[in-house]
C-alpha positions in Angstrom: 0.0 0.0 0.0 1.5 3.6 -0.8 2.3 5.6 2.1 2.6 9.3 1.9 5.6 11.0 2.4 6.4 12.6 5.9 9.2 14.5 5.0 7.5 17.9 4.7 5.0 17.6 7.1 7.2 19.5 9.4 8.3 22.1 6.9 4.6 22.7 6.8 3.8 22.7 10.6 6.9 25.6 10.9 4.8 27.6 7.7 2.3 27.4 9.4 3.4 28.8 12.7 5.1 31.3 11.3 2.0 32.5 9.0 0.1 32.5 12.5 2.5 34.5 14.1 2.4 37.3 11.2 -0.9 37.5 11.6 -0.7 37.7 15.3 1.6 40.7 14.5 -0.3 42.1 11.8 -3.7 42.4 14.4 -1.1 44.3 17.5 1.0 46.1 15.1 -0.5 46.8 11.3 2.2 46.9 8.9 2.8 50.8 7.9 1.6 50.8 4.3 2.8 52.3 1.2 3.4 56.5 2.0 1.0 59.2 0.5 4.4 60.7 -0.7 5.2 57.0 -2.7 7.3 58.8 -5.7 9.5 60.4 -3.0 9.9 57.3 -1.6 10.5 55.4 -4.7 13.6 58.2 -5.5 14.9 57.2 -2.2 14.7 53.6 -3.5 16.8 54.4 -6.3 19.4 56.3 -5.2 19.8 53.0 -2.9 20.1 51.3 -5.6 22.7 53.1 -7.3 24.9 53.2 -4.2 25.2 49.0 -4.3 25.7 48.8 -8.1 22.4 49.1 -9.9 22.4 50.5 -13.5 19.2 53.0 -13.9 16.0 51.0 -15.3 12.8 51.9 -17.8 10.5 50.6 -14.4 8.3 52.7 -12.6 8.3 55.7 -14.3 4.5 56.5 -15.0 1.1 54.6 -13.4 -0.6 51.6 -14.8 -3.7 52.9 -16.7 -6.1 50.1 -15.0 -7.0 49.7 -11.7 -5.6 46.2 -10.3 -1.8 44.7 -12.1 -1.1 42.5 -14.8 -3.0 39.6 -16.1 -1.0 35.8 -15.9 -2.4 33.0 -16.9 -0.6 29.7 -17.6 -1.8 26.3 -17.8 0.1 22.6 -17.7 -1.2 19.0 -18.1 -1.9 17.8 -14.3 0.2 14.7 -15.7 3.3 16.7 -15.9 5.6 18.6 -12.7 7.2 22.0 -14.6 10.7 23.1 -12.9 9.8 26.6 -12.9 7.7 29.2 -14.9 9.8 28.1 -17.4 8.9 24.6 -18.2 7.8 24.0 -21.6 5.0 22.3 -20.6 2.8 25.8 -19.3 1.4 27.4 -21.7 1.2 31.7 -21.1 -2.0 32.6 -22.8 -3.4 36.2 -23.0 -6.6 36.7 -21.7 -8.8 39.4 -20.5 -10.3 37.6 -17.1 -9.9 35.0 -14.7 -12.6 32.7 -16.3 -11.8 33.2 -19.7 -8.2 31.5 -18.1 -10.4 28.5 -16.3 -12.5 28.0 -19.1 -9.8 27.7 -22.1 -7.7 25.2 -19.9 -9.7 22.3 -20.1 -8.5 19.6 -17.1 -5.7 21.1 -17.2 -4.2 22.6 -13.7 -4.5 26.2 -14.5 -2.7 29.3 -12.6 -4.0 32.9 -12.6 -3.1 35.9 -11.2 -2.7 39.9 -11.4 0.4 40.5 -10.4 1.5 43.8 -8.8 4.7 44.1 -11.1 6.6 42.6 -14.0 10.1 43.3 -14.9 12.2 43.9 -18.1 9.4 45.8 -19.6 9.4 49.0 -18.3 6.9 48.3 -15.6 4.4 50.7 -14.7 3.6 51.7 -10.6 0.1 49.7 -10.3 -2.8 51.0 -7.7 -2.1 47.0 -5.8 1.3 48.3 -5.4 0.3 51.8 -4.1 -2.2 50.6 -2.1 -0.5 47.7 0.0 1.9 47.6 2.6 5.5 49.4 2.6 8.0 46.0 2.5 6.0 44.3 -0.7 6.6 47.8 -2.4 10.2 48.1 -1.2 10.3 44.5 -2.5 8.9 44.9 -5.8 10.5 48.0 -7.0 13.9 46.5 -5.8 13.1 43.1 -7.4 12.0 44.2 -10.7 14.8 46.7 -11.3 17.1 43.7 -10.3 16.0 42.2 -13.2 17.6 44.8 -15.5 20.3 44.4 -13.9 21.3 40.8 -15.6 21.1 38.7 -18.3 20.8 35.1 -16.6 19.0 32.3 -17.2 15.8 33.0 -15.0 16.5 29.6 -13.7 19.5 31.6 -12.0 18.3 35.3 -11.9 15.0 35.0 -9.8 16.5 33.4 -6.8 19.7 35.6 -7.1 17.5 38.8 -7.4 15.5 37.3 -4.4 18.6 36.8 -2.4 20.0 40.5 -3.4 16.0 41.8 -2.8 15.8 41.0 0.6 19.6 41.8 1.9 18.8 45.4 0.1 15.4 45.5 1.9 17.1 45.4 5.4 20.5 47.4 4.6 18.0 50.2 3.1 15.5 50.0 5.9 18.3 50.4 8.9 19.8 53.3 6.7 16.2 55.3 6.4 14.3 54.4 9.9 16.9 53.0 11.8 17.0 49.8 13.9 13.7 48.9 15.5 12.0 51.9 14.0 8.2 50.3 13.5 8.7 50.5 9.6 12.3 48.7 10.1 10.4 46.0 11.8 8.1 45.2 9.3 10.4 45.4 6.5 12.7 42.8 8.2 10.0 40.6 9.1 8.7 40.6 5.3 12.2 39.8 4.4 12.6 36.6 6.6 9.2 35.3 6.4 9.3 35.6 2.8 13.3 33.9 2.5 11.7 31.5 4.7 8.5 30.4 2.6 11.2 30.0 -0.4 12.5 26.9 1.6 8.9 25.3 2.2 8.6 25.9 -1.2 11.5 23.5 -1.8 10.4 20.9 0.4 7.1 21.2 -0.9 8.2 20.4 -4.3 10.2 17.6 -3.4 7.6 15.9 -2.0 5.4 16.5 -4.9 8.3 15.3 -7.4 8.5 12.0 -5.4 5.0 11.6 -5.7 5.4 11.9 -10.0 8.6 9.5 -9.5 6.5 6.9 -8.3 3.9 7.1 -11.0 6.3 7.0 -13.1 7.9 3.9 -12.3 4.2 2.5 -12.2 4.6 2.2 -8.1 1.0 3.9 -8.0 -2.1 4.4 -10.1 -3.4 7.6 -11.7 -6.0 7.9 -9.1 -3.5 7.7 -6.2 -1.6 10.0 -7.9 -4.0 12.5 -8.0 -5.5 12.0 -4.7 -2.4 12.1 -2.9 -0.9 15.3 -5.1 -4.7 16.8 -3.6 -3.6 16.2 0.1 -0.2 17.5 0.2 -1.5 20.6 -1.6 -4.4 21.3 1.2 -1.8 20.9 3.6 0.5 23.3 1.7 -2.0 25.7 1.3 -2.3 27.5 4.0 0.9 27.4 5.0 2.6 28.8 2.1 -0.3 31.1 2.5 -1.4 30.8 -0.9 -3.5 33.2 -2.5 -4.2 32.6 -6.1 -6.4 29.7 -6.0 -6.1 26.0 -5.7 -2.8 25.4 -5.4 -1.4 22.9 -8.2 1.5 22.2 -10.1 1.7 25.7 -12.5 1.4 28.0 -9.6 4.0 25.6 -7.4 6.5 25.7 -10.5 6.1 29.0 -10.8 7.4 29.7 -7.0 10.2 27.4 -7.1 12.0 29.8 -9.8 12.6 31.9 -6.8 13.8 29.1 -4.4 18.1 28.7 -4.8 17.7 24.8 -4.9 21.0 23.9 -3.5 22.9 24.4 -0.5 26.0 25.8 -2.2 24.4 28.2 -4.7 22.6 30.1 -2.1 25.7 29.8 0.3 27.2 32.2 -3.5 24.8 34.2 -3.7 24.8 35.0 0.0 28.6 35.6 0.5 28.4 38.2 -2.7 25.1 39.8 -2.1 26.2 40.4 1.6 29.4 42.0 0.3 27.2 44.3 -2.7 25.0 45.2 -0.3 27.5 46.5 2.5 28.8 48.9 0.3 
Protein backbone atom coordinates (compact mmCIF):
# COMPACT_ATOMS: atom_id res chain seq x y z
CA UNK A 1 0.00 0.00 0.00
CA UNK A 2 1.54 3.55 -0.82
CA UNK A 3 2.34 5.64 2.13
CA UNK A 4 2.56 9.27 1.88
CA UNK A 5 5.63 11.00 2.43
CA UNK A 6 6.38 12.56 5.94
CA UNK A 7 9.21 14.52 4.96
CA UNK A 8 7.53 17.89 4.70
CA UNK A 9 5.00 17.55 7.08
CA UNK A 10 7.18 19.51 9.43
CA UNK A 11 8.31 22.08 6.89
CA UNK A 12 4.58 22.74 6.80
CA UNK A 13 3.80 22.67 10.58
CA UNK A 14 6.90 25.62 10.95
CA UNK A 15 4.77 27.63 7.71
CA UNK A 16 2.31 27.40 9.44
CA UNK A 17 3.40 28.81 12.74
CA UNK A 18 5.14 31.33 11.25
CA UNK A 19 1.96 32.49 9.03
CA UNK A 20 0.15 32.53 12.52
CA UNK A 21 2.46 34.54 14.06
CA UNK A 22 2.37 37.26 11.22
CA UNK A 23 -0.94 37.51 11.64
CA UNK A 24 -0.73 37.71 15.33
CA UNK A 25 1.60 40.71 14.51
CA UNK A 26 -0.26 42.14 11.81
CA UNK A 27 -3.72 42.36 14.44
CA UNK A 28 -1.15 44.33 17.48
CA UNK A 29 1.05 46.08 15.10
CA UNK A 30 -0.53 46.76 11.26
CA UNK A 31 2.24 46.94 8.92
CA UNK A 32 2.84 50.79 7.91
CA UNK A 33 1.63 50.81 4.30
CA UNK A 34 2.76 52.31 1.19
CA UNK A 35 3.36 56.47 2.00
CA UNK A 36 0.99 59.23 0.46
CA UNK A 37 4.44 60.68 -0.68
CA UNK A 38 5.21 57.03 -2.67
CA UNK A 39 7.32 58.78 -5.67
CA UNK A 40 9.52 60.45 -3.00
CA UNK A 41 9.92 57.32 -1.55
CA UNK A 42 10.47 55.43 -4.72
CA UNK A 43 13.61 58.19 -5.46
CA UNK A 44 14.92 57.25 -2.16
CA UNK A 45 14.72 53.57 -3.47
CA UNK A 46 16.82 54.39 -6.28
CA UNK A 47 19.41 56.32 -5.24
CA UNK A 48 19.84 53.03 -2.85
CA UNK A 49 20.14 51.32 -5.57
CA UNK A 50 22.72 53.10 -7.30
CA UNK A 51 24.90 53.16 -4.16
CA UNK A 52 25.23 48.97 -4.31
CA UNK A 53 25.74 48.75 -8.12
CA UNK A 54 22.37 49.08 -9.89
CA UNK A 55 22.37 50.49 -13.46
CA UNK A 56 19.19 53.00 -13.90
CA UNK A 57 15.95 51.00 -15.30
CA UNK A 58 12.76 51.90 -17.84
CA UNK A 59 10.53 50.62 -14.37
CA UNK A 60 8.29 52.75 -12.56
CA UNK A 61 8.32 55.72 -14.28
CA UNK A 62 4.47 56.52 -15.03
CA UNK A 63 1.14 54.60 -13.37
CA UNK A 64 -0.58 51.62 -14.82
CA UNK A 65 -3.74 52.91 -16.70
CA UNK A 66 -6.12 50.06 -15.03
CA UNK A 67 -7.04 49.68 -11.73
CA UNK A 68 -5.55 46.18 -10.27
CA UNK A 69 -1.79 44.74 -12.12
CA UNK A 70 -1.08 42.49 -14.79
CA UNK A 71 -2.95 39.58 -16.08
CA UNK A 72 -1.02 35.84 -15.89
CA UNK A 73 -2.41 33.03 -16.88
CA UNK A 74 -0.60 29.69 -17.58
CA UNK A 75 -1.85 26.27 -17.84
CA UNK A 76 0.09 22.64 -17.68
CA UNK A 77 -1.25 19.02 -18.14
CA UNK A 78 -1.95 17.75 -14.35
CA UNK A 79 0.25 14.69 -15.73
CA UNK A 80 3.29 16.74 -15.88
CA UNK A 81 5.62 18.64 -12.72
CA UNK A 82 7.17 22.02 -14.63
CA UNK A 83 10.74 23.12 -12.87
CA UNK A 84 9.83 26.60 -12.89
CA UNK A 85 7.73 29.22 -14.90
CA UNK A 86 9.77 28.15 -17.35
CA UNK A 87 8.87 24.58 -18.21
CA UNK A 88 7.78 23.95 -21.64
CA UNK A 89 5.00 22.33 -20.63
CA UNK A 90 2.84 25.81 -19.26
CA UNK A 91 1.40 27.44 -21.69
CA UNK A 92 1.21 31.67 -21.13
CA UNK A 93 -1.98 32.58 -22.84
CA UNK A 94 -3.41 36.25 -22.97
CA UNK A 95 -6.64 36.65 -21.74
CA UNK A 96 -8.82 39.43 -20.49
CA UNK A 97 -10.28 37.56 -17.12
CA UNK A 98 -9.85 34.98 -14.68
CA UNK A 99 -12.58 32.71 -16.26
CA UNK A 100 -11.78 33.24 -19.68
CA UNK A 101 -8.15 31.47 -18.15
CA UNK A 102 -10.40 28.53 -16.30
CA UNK A 103 -12.53 28.01 -19.10
CA UNK A 104 -9.77 27.65 -22.12
CA UNK A 105 -7.72 25.23 -19.90
CA UNK A 106 -9.71 22.35 -20.06
CA UNK A 107 -8.50 19.62 -17.13
CA UNK A 108 -5.66 21.06 -17.22
CA UNK A 109 -4.16 22.57 -13.75
CA UNK A 110 -4.50 26.24 -14.45
CA UNK A 111 -2.70 29.28 -12.64
CA UNK A 112 -3.98 32.85 -12.56
CA UNK A 113 -3.13 35.87 -11.15
CA UNK A 114 -2.74 39.94 -11.35
CA UNK A 115 0.44 40.46 -10.41
CA UNK A 116 1.45 43.76 -8.83
CA UNK A 117 4.66 44.10 -11.13
CA UNK A 118 6.63 42.56 -14.01
CA UNK A 119 10.12 43.26 -14.89
CA UNK A 120 12.17 43.94 -18.14
CA UNK A 121 9.40 45.84 -19.64
CA UNK A 122 9.45 49.01 -18.28
CA UNK A 123 6.92 48.31 -15.65
CA UNK A 124 4.37 50.74 -14.72
CA UNK A 125 3.56 51.67 -10.57
CA UNK A 126 0.13 49.74 -10.29
CA UNK A 127 -2.82 50.98 -7.67
CA UNK A 128 -2.08 47.03 -5.81
CA UNK A 129 1.27 48.29 -5.40
CA UNK A 130 0.26 51.83 -4.07
CA UNK A 131 -2.17 50.56 -2.10
CA UNK A 132 -0.47 47.69 0.05
CA UNK A 133 1.86 47.57 2.57
CA UNK A 134 5.48 49.36 2.63
CA UNK A 135 7.99 45.98 2.52
CA UNK A 136 5.98 44.29 -0.68
CA UNK A 137 6.57 47.81 -2.38
CA UNK A 138 10.19 48.09 -1.15
CA UNK A 139 10.26 44.49 -2.55
CA UNK A 140 8.90 44.91 -5.85
CA UNK A 141 10.48 47.95 -6.98
CA UNK A 142 13.95 46.54 -5.80
CA UNK A 143 13.09 43.12 -7.38
CA UNK A 144 12.05 44.18 -10.71
CA UNK A 145 14.79 46.65 -11.34
CA UNK A 146 17.14 43.73 -10.27
CA UNK A 147 15.97 42.23 -13.17
CA UNK A 148 17.59 44.80 -15.53
CA UNK A 149 20.26 44.40 -13.89
CA UNK A 150 21.29 40.76 -15.59
CA UNK A 151 21.12 38.72 -18.33
CA UNK A 152 20.78 35.12 -16.64
CA UNK A 153 18.97 32.34 -17.15
CA UNK A 154 15.76 32.97 -15.02
CA UNK A 155 16.52 29.62 -13.66
CA UNK A 156 19.52 31.63 -11.97
CA UNK A 157 18.32 35.34 -11.85
CA UNK A 158 15.02 34.96 -9.82
CA UNK A 159 16.50 33.42 -6.83
CA UNK A 160 19.75 35.61 -7.09
CA UNK A 161 17.48 38.83 -7.41
CA UNK A 162 15.51 37.28 -4.41
CA UNK A 163 18.64 36.79 -2.39
CA UNK A 164 20.04 40.53 -3.37
CA UNK A 165 16.00 41.77 -2.83
CA UNK A 166 15.77 41.01 0.62
CA UNK A 167 19.62 41.84 1.91
CA UNK A 168 18.84 45.44 0.07
CA UNK A 169 15.38 45.45 1.86
CA UNK A 170 17.15 45.44 5.43
CA UNK A 171 20.54 47.36 4.64
CA UNK A 172 17.97 50.19 3.09
CA UNK A 173 15.47 50.00 5.94
CA UNK A 174 18.33 50.41 8.88
CA UNK A 175 19.78 53.32 6.71
CA UNK A 176 16.21 55.27 6.38
CA UNK A 177 14.28 54.36 9.86
CA UNK A 178 16.94 53.03 11.77
CA UNK A 179 16.97 49.81 13.90
CA UNK A 180 13.73 48.92 15.54
CA UNK A 181 12.00 51.86 14.05
CA UNK A 182 8.19 50.29 13.52
CA UNK A 183 8.65 50.52 9.57
CA UNK A 184 12.32 48.65 10.13
CA UNK A 185 10.41 45.96 11.80
CA UNK A 186 8.09 45.18 9.32
CA UNK A 187 10.39 45.39 6.53
CA UNK A 188 12.65 42.80 8.19
CA UNK A 189 10.02 40.56 9.12
CA UNK A 190 8.72 40.59 5.27
CA UNK A 191 12.23 39.82 4.37
CA UNK A 192 12.62 36.64 6.56
CA UNK A 193 9.19 35.31 6.43
CA UNK A 194 9.33 35.61 2.82
CA UNK A 195 13.26 33.86 2.52
CA UNK A 196 11.69 31.50 4.75
CA UNK A 197 8.55 30.38 2.56
CA UNK A 198 11.16 29.97 -0.37
CA UNK A 199 12.51 26.91 1.60
CA UNK A 200 8.91 25.33 2.15
CA UNK A 201 8.61 25.92 -1.23
CA UNK A 202 11.50 23.46 -1.82
CA UNK A 203 10.36 20.85 0.41
CA UNK A 204 7.07 21.22 -0.94
CA UNK A 205 8.15 20.45 -4.31
CA UNK A 206 10.22 17.61 -3.41
CA UNK A 207 7.59 15.88 -2.01
CA UNK A 208 5.45 16.46 -4.90
CA UNK A 209 8.25 15.27 -7.36
CA UNK A 210 8.47 12.02 -5.36
CA UNK A 211 4.96 11.59 -5.74
CA UNK A 212 5.35 11.85 -9.96
CA UNK A 213 8.61 9.50 -9.55
CA UNK A 214 6.45 6.89 -8.31
CA UNK A 215 3.86 7.14 -11.00
CA UNK A 216 6.33 6.98 -13.13
CA UNK A 217 7.90 3.90 -12.35
CA UNK A 218 4.21 2.54 -12.19
CA UNK A 219 4.64 2.21 -8.14
CA UNK A 220 0.97 3.90 -8.05
CA UNK A 221 -2.05 4.36 -10.13
CA UNK A 222 -3.44 7.60 -11.68
CA UNK A 223 -5.96 7.86 -9.13
CA UNK A 224 -3.48 7.71 -6.23
CA UNK A 225 -1.64 10.03 -7.88
CA UNK A 226 -3.99 12.49 -7.96
CA UNK A 227 -5.45 11.95 -4.65
CA UNK A 228 -2.45 12.07 -2.90
CA UNK A 229 -0.95 15.27 -5.10
CA UNK A 230 -4.72 16.84 -3.64
CA UNK A 231 -3.59 16.15 0.05
CA UNK A 232 -0.24 17.52 0.16
CA UNK A 233 -1.47 20.65 -1.63
CA UNK A 234 -4.45 21.35 1.16
CA UNK A 235 -1.80 20.93 3.57
CA UNK A 236 0.51 23.33 1.70
CA UNK A 237 -1.99 25.70 1.35
CA UNK A 238 -2.32 27.46 3.97
CA UNK A 239 0.93 27.41 4.99
CA UNK A 240 2.64 28.80 2.13
CA UNK A 241 -0.33 31.08 2.46
CA UNK A 242 -1.36 30.81 -0.93
CA UNK A 243 -3.50 33.23 -2.51
CA UNK A 244 -4.20 32.59 -6.07
CA UNK A 245 -6.36 29.73 -5.98
CA UNK A 246 -6.06 25.96 -5.75
CA UNK A 247 -2.84 25.41 -5.35
CA UNK A 248 -1.43 22.91 -8.24
CA UNK A 249 1.48 22.22 -10.14
CA UNK A 250 1.74 25.68 -12.51
CA UNK A 251 1.44 27.95 -9.64
CA UNK A 252 4.05 25.62 -7.43
CA UNK A 253 6.50 25.66 -10.47
CA UNK A 254 6.07 29.05 -10.83
CA UNK A 255 7.42 29.74 -6.96
CA UNK A 256 10.18 27.40 -7.09
CA UNK A 257 12.01 29.78 -9.76
CA UNK A 258 12.58 31.86 -6.83
CA UNK A 259 13.79 29.13 -4.40
CA UNK A 260 18.12 28.74 -4.76
CA UNK A 261 17.74 24.77 -4.93
CA UNK A 262 20.96 23.86 -3.46
CA UNK A 263 22.86 24.44 -0.51
CA UNK A 264 25.99 25.81 -2.17
CA UNK A 265 24.35 28.21 -4.74
CA UNK A 266 22.60 30.08 -2.06
CA UNK A 267 25.66 29.79 0.25
CA UNK A 268 27.25 32.15 -3.46
CA UNK A 269 24.81 34.17 -3.73
CA UNK A 270 24.77 34.95 0.02
CA UNK A 271 28.62 35.58 0.50
CA UNK A 272 28.37 38.16 -2.68
CA UNK A 273 25.15 39.85 -2.10
CA UNK A 274 26.21 40.45 1.58
CA UNK A 275 29.42 42.03 0.29
CA UNK A 276 27.19 44.34 -2.73
CA UNK A 277 24.96 45.24 -0.33
CA UNK A 278 27.50 46.54 2.52
CA UNK A 279 28.84 48.94 0.32
Amino acid sequence: MYKRPLVVWPVLLSAALIGACAQLQEWIIPAPRVPAEWNAFLGEVRAFERRIGFNETANFTDVFAERGGYRSCGQAPKWTLPYSYQGPAIRWVRVASERECRETAGDDDVFYAELEAAGEIGASVTSMMLEGKLGRFLYLVIHEDCHDQFDLPFGLEEALCELITYKAMVALSVEKYGAKAREDRAIRHYAEAQSWLTHATIDVYSAVEALYARYAHKEISAAVLMRERERIYRDAERALDWKRGPPNNVGLASNMAYSPTTRFWKACMTRWVATLCAR
